[in-house]
C-alpha positions as CSV (number, residue, x, y, z in Angstrom):
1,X,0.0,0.0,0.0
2,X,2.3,2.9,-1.3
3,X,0.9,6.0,-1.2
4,X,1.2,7.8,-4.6
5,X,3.0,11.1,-4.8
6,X,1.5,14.1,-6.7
7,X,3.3,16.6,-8.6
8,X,4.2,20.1,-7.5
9,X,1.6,21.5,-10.4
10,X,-1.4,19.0,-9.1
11,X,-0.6,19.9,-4.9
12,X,-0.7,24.0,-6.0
13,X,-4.2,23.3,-7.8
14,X,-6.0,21.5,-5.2
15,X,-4.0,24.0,-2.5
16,X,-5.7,27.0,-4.9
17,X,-9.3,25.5,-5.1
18,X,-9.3,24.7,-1.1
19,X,-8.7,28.4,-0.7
20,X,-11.1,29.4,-3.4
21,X,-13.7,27.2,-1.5
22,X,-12.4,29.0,1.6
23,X,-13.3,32.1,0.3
24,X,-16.4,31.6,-1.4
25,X,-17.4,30.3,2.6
26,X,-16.4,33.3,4.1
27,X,-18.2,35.5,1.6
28,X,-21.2,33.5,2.1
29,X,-21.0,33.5,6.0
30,X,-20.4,37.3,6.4
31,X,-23.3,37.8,3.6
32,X,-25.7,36.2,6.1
33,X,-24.0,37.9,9.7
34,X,-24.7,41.1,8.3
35,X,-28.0,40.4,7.4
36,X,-28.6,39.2,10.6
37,X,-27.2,41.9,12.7
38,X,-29.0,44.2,10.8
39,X,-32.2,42.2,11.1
40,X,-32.0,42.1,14.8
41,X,-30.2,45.5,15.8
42,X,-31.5,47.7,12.3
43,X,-28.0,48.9,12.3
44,X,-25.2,47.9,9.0
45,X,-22.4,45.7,10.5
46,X,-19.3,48.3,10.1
47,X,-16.8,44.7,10.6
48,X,-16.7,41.3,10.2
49,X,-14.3,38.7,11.8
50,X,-14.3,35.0,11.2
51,X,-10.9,32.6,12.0
């Protein structure tokens, strides 16, 4: 049971799309705090933090 070794070119493309997905997640999240915040205090959300 060897694992198989990628090459440099396929570990930077998945490394690229896990950060695109990363992103696109954090988009949607703040998207939906704001709108919640604003929802429950009437007020725009001036920041956003997520880890």
């Amino acid at each position: 049971m060897a694992k198989e070794r990628i090459t440099h070119k396929e570990a930077l493309a998945k490394f690229q799309a896990a950060k695109d997905k990363k992103h696109d997640c954090l988009r949607q999240l703040e998207k939906s705090m704001k709108e919640i915040y604003k929802k429950h205090t009437g007020k725009e959300a001036e920041t956003f933090f997520a880890l």
